[in-house]
Structures are given as structure tokens and as C-alpha cells.
C-alpha positions in Angstrom: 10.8 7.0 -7.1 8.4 6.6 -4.4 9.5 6.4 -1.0 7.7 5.9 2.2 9.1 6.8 5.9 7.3 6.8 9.0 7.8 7.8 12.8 10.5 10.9 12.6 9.2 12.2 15.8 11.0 15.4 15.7 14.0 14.3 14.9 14.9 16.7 12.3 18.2 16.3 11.7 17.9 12.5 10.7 14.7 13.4 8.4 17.1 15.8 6.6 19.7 13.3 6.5 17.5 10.3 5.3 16.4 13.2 2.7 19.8 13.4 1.2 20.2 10.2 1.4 17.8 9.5 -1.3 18.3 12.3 -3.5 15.1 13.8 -2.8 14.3 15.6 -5.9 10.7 17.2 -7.1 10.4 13.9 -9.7 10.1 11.5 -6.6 7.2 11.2 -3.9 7.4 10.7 0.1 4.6 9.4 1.9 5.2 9.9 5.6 3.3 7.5 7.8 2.7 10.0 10.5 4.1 10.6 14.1 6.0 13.4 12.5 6.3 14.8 16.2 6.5 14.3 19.7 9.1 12.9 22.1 11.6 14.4 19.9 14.1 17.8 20.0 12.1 19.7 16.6 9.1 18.4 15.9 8.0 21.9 14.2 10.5 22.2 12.4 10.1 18.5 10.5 6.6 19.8 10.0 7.8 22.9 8.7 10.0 21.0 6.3 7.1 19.4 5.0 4.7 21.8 4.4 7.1 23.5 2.0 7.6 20.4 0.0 4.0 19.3 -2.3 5.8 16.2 -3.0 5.8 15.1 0.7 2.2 12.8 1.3 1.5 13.1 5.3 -0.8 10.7 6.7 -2.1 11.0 10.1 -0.5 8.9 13.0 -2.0 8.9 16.9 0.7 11.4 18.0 -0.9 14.0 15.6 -4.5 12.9 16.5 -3.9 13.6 19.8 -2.2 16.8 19.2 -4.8 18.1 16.9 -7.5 18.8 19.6 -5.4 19.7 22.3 -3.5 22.2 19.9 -6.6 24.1 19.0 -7.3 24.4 22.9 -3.8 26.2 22.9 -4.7 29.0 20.6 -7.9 30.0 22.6 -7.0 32.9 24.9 -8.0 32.7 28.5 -10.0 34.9 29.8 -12.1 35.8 33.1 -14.7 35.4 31.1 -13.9 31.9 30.2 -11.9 30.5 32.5 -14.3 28.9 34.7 -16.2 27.0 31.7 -13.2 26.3 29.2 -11.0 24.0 31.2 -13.1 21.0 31.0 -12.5 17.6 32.5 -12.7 16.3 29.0 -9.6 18.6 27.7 -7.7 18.3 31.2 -7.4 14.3 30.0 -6.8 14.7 26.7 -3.8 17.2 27.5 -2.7 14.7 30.3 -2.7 11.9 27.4 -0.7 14.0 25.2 1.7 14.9 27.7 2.1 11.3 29.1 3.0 10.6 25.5 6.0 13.2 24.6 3.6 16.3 23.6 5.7 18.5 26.2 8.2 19.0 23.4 5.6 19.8 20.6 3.8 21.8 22.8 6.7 24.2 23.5 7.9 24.8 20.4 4.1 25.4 18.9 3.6 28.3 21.4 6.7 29.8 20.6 5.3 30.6 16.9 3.7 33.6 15.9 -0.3 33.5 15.6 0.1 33.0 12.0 2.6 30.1 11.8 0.6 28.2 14.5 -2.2 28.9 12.2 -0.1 27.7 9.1 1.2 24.5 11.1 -2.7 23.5 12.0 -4.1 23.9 9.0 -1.6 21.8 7.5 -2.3 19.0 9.9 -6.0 19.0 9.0 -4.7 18.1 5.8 -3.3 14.7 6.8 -4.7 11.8 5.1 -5.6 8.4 7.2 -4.6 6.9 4.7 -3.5 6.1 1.0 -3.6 2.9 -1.7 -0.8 3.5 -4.0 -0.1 1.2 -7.1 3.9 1.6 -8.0 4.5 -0.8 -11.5 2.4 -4.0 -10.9 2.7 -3.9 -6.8 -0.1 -2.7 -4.6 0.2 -0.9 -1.8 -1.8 0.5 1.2 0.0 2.8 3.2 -1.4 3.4 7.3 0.1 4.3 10.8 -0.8 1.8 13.0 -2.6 -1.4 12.1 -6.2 -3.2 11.4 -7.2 -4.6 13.9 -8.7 -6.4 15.2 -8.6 -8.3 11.3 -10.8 -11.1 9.9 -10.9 -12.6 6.2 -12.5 -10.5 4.1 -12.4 -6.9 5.5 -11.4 -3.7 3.9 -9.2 -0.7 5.1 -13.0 1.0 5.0 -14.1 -1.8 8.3 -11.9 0.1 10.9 -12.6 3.1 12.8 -10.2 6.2 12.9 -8.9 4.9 16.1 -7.8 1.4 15.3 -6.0 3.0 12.4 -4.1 5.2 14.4 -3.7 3.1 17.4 -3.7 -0.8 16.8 -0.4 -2.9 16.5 -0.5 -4.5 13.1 0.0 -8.7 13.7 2.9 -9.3 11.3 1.8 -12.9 11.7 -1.7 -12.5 9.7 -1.8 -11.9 5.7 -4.0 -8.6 5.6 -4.2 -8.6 1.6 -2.9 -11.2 -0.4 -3.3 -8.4 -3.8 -1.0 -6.0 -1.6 1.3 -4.9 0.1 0.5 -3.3 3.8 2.8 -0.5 4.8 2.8 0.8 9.0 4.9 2.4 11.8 3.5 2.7 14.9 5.0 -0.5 16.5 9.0 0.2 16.6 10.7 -3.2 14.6 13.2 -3.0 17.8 10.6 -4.8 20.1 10.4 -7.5 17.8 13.1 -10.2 19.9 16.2 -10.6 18.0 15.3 -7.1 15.5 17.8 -4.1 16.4 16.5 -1.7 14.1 15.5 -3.0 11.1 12.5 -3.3 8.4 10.5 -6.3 8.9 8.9 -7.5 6.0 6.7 -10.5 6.3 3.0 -11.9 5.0 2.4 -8.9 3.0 3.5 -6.6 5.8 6.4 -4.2 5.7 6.9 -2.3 9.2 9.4 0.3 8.5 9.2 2.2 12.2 12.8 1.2 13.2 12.7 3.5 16.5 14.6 6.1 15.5 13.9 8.6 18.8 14.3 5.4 21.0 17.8 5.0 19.9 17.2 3.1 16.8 17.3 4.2 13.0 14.9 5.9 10.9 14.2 3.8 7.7 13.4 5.3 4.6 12.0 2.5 2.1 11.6 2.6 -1.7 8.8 1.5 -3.5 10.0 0.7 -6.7 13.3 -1.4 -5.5 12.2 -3.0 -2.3 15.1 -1.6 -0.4 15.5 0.4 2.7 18.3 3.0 3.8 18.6 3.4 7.3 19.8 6.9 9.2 21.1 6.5 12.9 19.7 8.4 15.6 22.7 11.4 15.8 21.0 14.4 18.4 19.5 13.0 21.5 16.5 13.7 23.3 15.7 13.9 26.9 12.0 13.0 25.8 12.9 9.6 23.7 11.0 7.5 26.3 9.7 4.1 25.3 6.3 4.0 24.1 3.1 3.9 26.1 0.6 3.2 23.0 
């Protein structure tokens, strides 16, 4: 079976369970639609998970894109040498962006690793793919965090820049691709009025981002059977903070 998933945000516990839940097994395939971490209580350790697992597809979401650089600015020693040049205005916002976005939590638990797990952790990040087409039986499918926008008749998945991937809201009210299916998280399904924690599917769009660290549910859909299991949000966080972006 193919299954995708999407916006864990550390919340390990409800990945495992949501794991189980399916009866994960080498034979079946997980795409994760990124924002594996952040504002959540392990967000290394669902990264962790993953990395062990070669039939777990990671995609890139804007909580790891903006981890990614500050991240590699973490594992550069200070020095007297370079402490007058290295803490740029440029990294100072980009850490402040992070941090303003739940990276607190990742960032702990990253410096708590040894040199070679925090090695280990970012070189599987720089693996993450932006993005991935997938045909299951006769359906089509293209799989991405956020959305494409801003969208007009005609355009391709290859038209938008990294950052409106990662960052745009997809408009469930516009087809995208009438010959598939588009797949996102991103926008959590419970600020939809009326939606309390549920896949939307609609116009060729299925949002499966059911706010999980917000209080919601993290949605595991399957490809195959158009169906979605849902796992409640069990272990709390102190850093499960609505969403800025």
C-alpha cells in the first residue's frame, strides 16, 4: 500500500501510533509531506525513525527549510577568531524566523546529539525531495507541502519557485490538475470553518494536515483505497502554538 502523511511536527508518539495503525510493513511506502519537526515534544526522534526506515519518502516542508541553514550555523564552533564576522545580520533573522516558528524545540534536542548524529540527522535532510509524482493503479498523484501558488491554467509543478512550494496555502477552491490528484499539508484542515480535524478532499485536492500539534489529529491517508485513519493528539506540547506561516 501507499500511504502518505504529512505535518507530525515532533509528535512522535502519534507518528508511531498512526504507524501501527496501518500495519506498516517493508511491502508498503510512506511519503511524508514534510514538517517532520518543530513546535513539537521529539522532533529528532521522528526524524530518527525515519532515517532507519528506506521505505519512508520525506519531502521537504518550510519548517525543514528553515531549519536547514540555521542548523548548519549550529555546528560551527565559535571562536575568537570568528566571532566578530560569523554572526551576521543575515543568520541573526533567519534564527529569529525559526524560533518565532517552534524551532526552540528542534534546536535543543539537535545540540544534544553527538557530532556524528547531528551529522547523520543533516545529511538526511539534504536528502528531502520537494517533491514527488506518484502513479498508484490508474490515479495520478503529485505529492507537495504547501501549495502552487499563485496558480493559472496551464502551469506545471516545474512554474513555482522553492518558496511557494514550501510556503503557499494551496486554494482548495481551484482545480490544479484535472489528470491528478494534488496531495499538501501545510494549511491545517481545522481552519477550514465548520472542519475539526479532518481530510478535505475537493477539486482534485486532498489536504490531509489535520493539526495534529494544534490539538487536532494526524491523518494518515491511503492511496490505493481513498481512505484516511486519523490518530489523536495524546502528549502535549508547550510549543503547539498556532501557525504564523
Amino acid at each position: 500500500m501507499h500511504y502518505v502523511i504529512s505535518d507530525i511536527h515532533g509528535c512522535y508518539n502519534e507518528y508511531r501510533k498512526a504507524l501501527k495503525a496501518i500495519d506498516f510493513s517493508g511491502s508498503d511506502i510512506l511519503y511524508v509531506l514534510g514538517d517532520c519537526i518543530d513546535r513539537g515534544y521529539a522532533s529528532i526522534k521522528v526524524l530518527q525513525d525515519m532515517m532507519h526506515r528506506p521505505n519512508v519518502i520525506p519531502l521537504i516542508g518550510n519548517h525543514e527549510f528553515m531549519a536547514l541553514s540555521v542548523l548548519k550555523e549550529l555546528c560551527v564552533e565559535i571562536t575568537a577568531e570568528n566571532a566578530e564576522t560569523y554572526l551576521t545580520m543575515d543568520k541573526m533573522e533567519k534564527y529569529m524566523e525559526w524560533m518565532q516558528n517552534g524551532g526552540g524545540s528542534t534546536a535543543r534536542e539537535f545540540q544534544a546529539l553527538s557530532a556524528d548524529e547531528q551529522a547523520d540527522v543533516m545529511d538526511y535532510l539534504g536528502e528531502f525531495s520537494l517533491y514527488e509524482e506518484v502513479r498508484v493503479g490508474k490515479k495520478e498523484f503529485l505529492l507537495v507541502h504547501g501549495g502552487l501558488e499563485p496558480f493559472s491554467e496551464g502551469m506545471s509543478v516545474e512554474d513555482f519557485s522553492v518558496t511557494q512550494i514550501l510556503f503557499s496555502r494551496a486554494d482548495y477552491d481551484k482545480t490544479y490538475f484535472h489528470d491528478k490528484f494534488t496531495i499538501t499539508g501545510h494549511t491545517p484542515t481545522l481552519e477550514e470553518p465548520g472542519n475539526e480535524g479532518t481530510v478535505i478532499k475537493r477539486n482534485h485536492h486532498i489536504a490531509i494536515d489535520c493539526g495534529c500539534v494544534f490539538g487536532g489529529r494526524l491523518a494518515v491517508y491511503c492511496m490505493e483505497t481513498d481512505q484516511e485513519i486519523y490518530i489523536p493528539l495524546e502528549t502535549k506540547s508547550d510549543h503547539g502554538n498556532r501557525p504564523t506561516n
